[in-house]
C-alpha positions as CSV (number, residue, x, y, z in Angstrom):
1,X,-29.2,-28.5,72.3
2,X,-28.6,-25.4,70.5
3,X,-27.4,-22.5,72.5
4,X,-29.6,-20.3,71.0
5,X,-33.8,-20.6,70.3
6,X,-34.5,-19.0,67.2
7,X,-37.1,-16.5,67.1
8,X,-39.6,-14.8,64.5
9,X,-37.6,-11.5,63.2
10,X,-40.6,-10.2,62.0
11,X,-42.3,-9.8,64.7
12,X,-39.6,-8.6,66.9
13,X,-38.8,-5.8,65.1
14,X,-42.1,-4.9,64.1
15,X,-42.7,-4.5,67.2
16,X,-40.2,-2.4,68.4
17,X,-40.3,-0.5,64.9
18,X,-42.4,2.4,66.3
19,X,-39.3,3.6,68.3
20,X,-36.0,2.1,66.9
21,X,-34.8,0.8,70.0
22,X,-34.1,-2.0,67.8
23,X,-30.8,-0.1,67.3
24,X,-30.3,1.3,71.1
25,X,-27.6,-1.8,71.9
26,X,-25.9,-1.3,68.5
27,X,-26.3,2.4,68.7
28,X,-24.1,2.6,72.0
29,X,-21.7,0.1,70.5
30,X,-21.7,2.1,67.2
31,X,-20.9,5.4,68.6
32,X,-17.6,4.0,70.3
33,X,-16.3,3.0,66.7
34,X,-16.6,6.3,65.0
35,X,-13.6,7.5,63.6
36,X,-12.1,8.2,60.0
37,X,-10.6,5.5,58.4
38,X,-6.7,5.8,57.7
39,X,-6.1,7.1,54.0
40,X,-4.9,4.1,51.9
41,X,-1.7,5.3,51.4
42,X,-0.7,5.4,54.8
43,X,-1.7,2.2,54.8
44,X,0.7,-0.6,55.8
45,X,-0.3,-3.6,54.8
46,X,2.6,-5.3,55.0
47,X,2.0,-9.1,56.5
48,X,-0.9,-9.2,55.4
49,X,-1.9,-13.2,54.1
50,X,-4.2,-14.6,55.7
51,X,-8.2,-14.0,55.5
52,X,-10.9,-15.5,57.9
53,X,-13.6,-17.9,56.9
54,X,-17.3,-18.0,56.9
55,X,-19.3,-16.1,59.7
56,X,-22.6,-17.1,58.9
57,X,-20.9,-20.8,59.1
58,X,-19.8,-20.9,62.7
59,X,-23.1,-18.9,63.7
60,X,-25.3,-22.0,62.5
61,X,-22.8,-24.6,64.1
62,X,-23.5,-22.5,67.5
63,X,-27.2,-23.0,66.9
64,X,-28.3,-19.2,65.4
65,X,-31.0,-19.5,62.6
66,X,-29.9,-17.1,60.4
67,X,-32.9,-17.8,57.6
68,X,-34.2,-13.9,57.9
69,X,-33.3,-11.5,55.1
70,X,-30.3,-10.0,57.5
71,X,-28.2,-13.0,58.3
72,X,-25.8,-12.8,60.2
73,X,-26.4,-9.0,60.9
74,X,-29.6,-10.4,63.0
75,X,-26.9,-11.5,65.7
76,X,-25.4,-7.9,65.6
77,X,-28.0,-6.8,67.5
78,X,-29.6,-10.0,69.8
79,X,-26.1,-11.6,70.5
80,X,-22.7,-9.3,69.3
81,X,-20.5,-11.7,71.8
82,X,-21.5,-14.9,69.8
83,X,-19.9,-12.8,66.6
84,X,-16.8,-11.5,69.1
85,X,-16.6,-15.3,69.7
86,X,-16.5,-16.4,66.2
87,X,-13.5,-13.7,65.5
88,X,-11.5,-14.6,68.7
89,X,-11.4,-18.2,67.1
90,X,-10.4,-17.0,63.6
91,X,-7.7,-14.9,65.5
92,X,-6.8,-17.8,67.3
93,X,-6.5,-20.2,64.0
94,X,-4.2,-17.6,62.6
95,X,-6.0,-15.0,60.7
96,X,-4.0,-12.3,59.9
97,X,-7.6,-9.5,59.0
98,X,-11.5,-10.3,60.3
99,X,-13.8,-9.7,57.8
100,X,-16.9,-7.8,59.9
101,X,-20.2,-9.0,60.3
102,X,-21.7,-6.4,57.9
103,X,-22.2,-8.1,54.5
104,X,-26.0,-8.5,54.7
105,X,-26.5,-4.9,56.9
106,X,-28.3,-2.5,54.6
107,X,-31.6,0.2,54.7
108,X,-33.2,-2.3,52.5
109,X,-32.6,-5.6,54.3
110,X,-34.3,-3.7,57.2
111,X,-36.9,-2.5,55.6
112,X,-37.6,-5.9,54.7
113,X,-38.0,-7.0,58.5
114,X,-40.8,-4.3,58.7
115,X,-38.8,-0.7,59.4
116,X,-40.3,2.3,57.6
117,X,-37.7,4.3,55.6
118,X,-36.1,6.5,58.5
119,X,-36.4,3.7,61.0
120,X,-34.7,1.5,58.6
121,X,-32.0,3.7,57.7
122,X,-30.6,4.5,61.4
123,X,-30.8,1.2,61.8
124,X,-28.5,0.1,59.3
125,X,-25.9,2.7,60.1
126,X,-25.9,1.4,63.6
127,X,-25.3,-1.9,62.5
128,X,-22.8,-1.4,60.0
129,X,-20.9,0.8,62.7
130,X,-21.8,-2.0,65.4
131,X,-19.9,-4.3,63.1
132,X,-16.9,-2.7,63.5
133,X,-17.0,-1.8,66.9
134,X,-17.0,-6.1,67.6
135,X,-14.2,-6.7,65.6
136,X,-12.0,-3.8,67.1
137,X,-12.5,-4.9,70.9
138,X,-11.7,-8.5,69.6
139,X,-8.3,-7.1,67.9
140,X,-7.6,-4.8,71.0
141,X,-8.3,-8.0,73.8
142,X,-6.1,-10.1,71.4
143,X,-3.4,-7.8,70.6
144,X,-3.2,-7.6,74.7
145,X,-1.1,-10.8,74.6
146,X,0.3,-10.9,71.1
147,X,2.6,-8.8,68.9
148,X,0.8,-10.1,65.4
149,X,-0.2,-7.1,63.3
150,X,-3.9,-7.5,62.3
151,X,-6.4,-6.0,60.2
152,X,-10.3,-5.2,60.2
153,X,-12.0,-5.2,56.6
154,X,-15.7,-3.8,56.4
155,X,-17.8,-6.4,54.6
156,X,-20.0,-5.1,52.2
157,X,-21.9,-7.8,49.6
158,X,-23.5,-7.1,46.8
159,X,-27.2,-5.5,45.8
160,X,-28.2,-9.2,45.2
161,X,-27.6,-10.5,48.8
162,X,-29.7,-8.1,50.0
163,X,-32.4,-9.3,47.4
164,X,-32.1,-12.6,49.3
165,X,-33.2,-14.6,46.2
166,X,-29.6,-15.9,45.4
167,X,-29.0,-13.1,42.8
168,X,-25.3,-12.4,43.9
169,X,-24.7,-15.5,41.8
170,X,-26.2,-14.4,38.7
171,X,-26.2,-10.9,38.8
172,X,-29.4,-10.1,36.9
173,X,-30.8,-7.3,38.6
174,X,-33.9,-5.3,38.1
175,X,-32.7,-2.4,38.8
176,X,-31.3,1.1,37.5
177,X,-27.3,1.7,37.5
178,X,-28.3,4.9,39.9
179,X,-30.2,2.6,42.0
180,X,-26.7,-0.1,42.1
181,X,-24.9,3.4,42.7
182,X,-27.2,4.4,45.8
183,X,-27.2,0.9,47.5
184,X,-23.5,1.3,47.7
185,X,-22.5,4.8,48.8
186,X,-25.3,4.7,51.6
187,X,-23.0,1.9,53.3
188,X,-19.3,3.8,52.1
189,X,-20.8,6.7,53.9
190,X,-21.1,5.3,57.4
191,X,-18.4,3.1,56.8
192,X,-16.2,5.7,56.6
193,X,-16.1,7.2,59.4
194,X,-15.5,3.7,61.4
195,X,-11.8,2.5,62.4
196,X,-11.9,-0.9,59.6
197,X,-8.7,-0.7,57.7
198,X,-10.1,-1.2,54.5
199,X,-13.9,-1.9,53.1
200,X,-14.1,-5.6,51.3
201,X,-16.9,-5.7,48.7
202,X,-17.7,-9.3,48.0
203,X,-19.4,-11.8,45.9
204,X,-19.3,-9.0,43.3
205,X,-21.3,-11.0,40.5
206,X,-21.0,-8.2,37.1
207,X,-19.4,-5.6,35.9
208,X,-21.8,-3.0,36.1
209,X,-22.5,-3.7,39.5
210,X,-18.3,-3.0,40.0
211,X,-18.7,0.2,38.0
212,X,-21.4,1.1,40.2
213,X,-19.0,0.3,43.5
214,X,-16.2,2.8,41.9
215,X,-18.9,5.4,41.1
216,X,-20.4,5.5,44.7
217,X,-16.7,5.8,45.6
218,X,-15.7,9.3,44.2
219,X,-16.6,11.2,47.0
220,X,-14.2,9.0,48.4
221,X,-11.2,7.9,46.9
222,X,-8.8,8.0,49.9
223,X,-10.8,5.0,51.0
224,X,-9.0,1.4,50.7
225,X,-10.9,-1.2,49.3
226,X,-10.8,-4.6,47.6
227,X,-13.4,-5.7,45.7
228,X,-13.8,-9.2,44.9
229,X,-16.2,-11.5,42.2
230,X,-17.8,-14.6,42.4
231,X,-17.1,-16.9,39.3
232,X,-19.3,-19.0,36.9
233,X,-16.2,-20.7,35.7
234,X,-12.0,-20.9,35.4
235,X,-12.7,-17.1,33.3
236,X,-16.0,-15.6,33.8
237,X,-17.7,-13.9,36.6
238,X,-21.3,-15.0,37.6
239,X,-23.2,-12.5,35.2
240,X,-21.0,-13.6,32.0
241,X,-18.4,-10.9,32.1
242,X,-14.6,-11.8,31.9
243,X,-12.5,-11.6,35.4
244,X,-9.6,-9.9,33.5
245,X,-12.2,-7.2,32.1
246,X,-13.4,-6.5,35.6
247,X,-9.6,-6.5,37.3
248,X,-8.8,-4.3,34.0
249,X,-11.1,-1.7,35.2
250,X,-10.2,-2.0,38.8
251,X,-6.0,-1.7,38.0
252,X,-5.5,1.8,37.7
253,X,-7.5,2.7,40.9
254,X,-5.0,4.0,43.5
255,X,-7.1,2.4,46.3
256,X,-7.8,-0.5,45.1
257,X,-5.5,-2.2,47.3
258,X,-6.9,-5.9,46.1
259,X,-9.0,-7.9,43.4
260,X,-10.2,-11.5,43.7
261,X,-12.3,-14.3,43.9
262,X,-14.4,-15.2,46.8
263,X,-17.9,-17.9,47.1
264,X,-16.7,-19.6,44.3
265,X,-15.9,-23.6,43.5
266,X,-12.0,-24.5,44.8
267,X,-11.7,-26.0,42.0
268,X,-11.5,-23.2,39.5
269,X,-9.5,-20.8,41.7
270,X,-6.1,-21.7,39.9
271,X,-6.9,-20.8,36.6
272,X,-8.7,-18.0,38.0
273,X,-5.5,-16.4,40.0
274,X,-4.1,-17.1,36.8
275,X,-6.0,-14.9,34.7
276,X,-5.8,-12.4,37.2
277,X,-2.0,-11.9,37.1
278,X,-2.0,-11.7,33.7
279,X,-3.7,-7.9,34.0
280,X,-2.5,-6.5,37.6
281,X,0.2,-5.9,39.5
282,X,-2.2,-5.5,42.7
283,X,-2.9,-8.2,45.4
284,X,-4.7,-10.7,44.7
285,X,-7.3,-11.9,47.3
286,X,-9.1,-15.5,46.9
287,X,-11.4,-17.3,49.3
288,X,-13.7,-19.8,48.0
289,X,-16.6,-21.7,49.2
290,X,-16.1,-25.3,50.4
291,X,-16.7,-26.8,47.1
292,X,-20.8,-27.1,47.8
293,X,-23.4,-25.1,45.9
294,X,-26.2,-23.3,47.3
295,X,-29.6,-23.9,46.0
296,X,-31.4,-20.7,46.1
297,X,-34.8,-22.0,45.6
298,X,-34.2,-24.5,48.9
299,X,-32.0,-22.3,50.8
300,X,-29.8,-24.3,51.6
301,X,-26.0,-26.4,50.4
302,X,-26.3,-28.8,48.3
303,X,-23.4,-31.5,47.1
304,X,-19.8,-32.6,49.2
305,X,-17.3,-30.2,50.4
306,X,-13.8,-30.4,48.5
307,X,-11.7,-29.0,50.9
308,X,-10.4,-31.5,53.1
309,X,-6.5,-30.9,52.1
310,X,-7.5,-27.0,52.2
311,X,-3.8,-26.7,53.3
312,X,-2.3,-27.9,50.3
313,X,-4.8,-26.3,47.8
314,X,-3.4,-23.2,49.7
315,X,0.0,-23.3,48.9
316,X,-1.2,-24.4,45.5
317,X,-2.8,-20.9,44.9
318,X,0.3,-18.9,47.0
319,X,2.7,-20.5,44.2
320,X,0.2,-19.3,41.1
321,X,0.2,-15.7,42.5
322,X,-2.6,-15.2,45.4
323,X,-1.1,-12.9,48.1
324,X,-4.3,-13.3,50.7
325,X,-6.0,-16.0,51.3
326,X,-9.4,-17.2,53.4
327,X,-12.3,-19.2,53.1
328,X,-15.8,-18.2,51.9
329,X,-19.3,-20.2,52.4
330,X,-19.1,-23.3,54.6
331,X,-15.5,-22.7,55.9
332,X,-14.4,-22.5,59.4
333,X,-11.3,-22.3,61.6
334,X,-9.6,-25.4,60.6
335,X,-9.5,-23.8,57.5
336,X,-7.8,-21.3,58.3
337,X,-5.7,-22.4,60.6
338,X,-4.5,-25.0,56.9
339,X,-4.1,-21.7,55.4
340,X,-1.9,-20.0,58.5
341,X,0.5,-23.2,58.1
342,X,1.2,-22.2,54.5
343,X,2.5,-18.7,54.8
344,X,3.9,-19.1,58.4
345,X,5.9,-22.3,57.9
């Protein structure tokens, strides 16, 4: 029985659109996490090698429907301890940084659900600063019993997850390089002024759309941040563009603290850190998906995962280069916990 019954997004928060109490839970939560976030060079990242895996993932396992155009963000709101609970594990498997639950939040994804602008817009920003505000009780009530150094990154994906047509894996946008630009800073800005560590743009898909990150970034460029691209094949991001040309642009950024792979086949990662060393000297961050594809016309996975000796793929990609390492799409704590065995034995 699943411990959650799913309910019709739409007309929840239509009907509480009117007066955004849709964001009165995360805007208490929210207001606890507002801080600046530490300039990257003061910065320590020093043990830093392990990622967590997949949110959305364990949120379907516990029984969530996560089918509306906010994903995970629509437990943010109607159940934040289920997301706590999903962190706690990852903590316990042996991740060294939790990845927030913020990669789908944006003005537009609520707008989708039914906000108008404004509505739409405060709602987001709680959200995004919700996001945080989980993660950092679940490093606090862990850090209670344990001396491990961890880390928070702000998840931010791409203009096409917010499309929610599978565009993140193609890239092919219909859209101005202003409107890329505006999509982004609107999250940097309340991300900001939250205690994450660092912001983690994922599933990048292009080029432009990574030119369009550093742009929205010049108002701020003591912020840390990774960015990291989802890959067609062993050379090539999703929208045709070399990975070295896109970690060529990224290099001589200051706070870029990271470049990498992420939601892509395990299979291609190895060539893929390999091209990557080639051109930087900076971290380099992989996590891919379990080896299936999604079919964004269905919705859903197709095909076998490929990561049953995850472990040993692991220490594969640690010997080509890779200095942090998760799992993306379809992953989960045992994962992890694979990946934790590499660097700690």
């Amino acid at each position: 029985m699943p411990l959650w019954t799913p309910v019709n997004y739409n007309k929840v928060y239509q009907k509480r659109r009117p007066r955004p109490r849709a964001s009165r839970t995360l805007r208490s939560r929210a207001l606890r996490a507002r801080a600046a976030m530490k300039p990257f060079h003061q910065l320590d990242l020093t043990g830093l090698h392990v990622l967590d895996g997949a949110m959305a993932t364990e949120l379907e396992r516990k029984g969530f429907d996560l089918s509306g155009p906010l994903w995970s963000a629509h437990v943010l709101e109607s159940s934040p301890e289920a997301i706590a609970g999903v962190h706690r594990d990852y903590l316990e498997a042996g991740a060294d940084c939790l990845l927030t639950a913020s990669y789908q939040v944006s003005t537009e994804g609520f707008q989708k659900i039914g906000y108008d602008t404004r509505s739409a817009t405060t709602a987001a920003a709680n959200a995004l600063r919700a996001s945080v505000s989980i993660a950092e009780k679940v490093r606090r009530d862990y850090q209670a019993g344990s001396s491990r150094r961890l880390w928070i990154g702000a998840s931010l994906g791409p203009y096409g997850a917010m499309l929610h047509d599978g565009s993140e894996y193609h890239g092919d946008y219909a859209c101005s390089f202003d409107d890329l630009v505006g999509f982004h800073t609107r999250r940097i800005a309340v991300l900001a002024e939250t205690n994450a560590d660092f912001l983690a743009f994922e599933s990048i898909p292009s080029l432009e759309e990574a030119k369009a990150i550093l742009a929205a970034l010049v108002p701020y460029p003591d912020l840390a941040v990774y960015l990291s691209f989802t890959c067609r094949d062993g050379r090539h991001v999703s929208h045709g563009e070399t990975l070295q040309a896109c970690a060529q642009l990224l290099d001589g950024r200051p706070q870029v603290i990271g470049i990498g792979v992420n939601c892509t086949a395990p299979e291609l990662i190895g060539n893929l850190i390999r091209q990557l060393a080639e051109v930087t000297s900076k971290p380099i961050v992989v996590y891919p998906n379990s080896g299936e594809a999604w079919d964004a016309v269905h919705r859903c996975w197709q095909g076998d995962g490929q990561i049953q000796e995850f472990g040993e793929l692991a220490r594969r990609w640690r010997g080509e280069g890779a200095q942090w390492i998760g799992g993306c799409c379809r992953t989960g704590p045992e994962h992890v916990r694979a990946v934790a065995g590499v660097w700690r034995n």
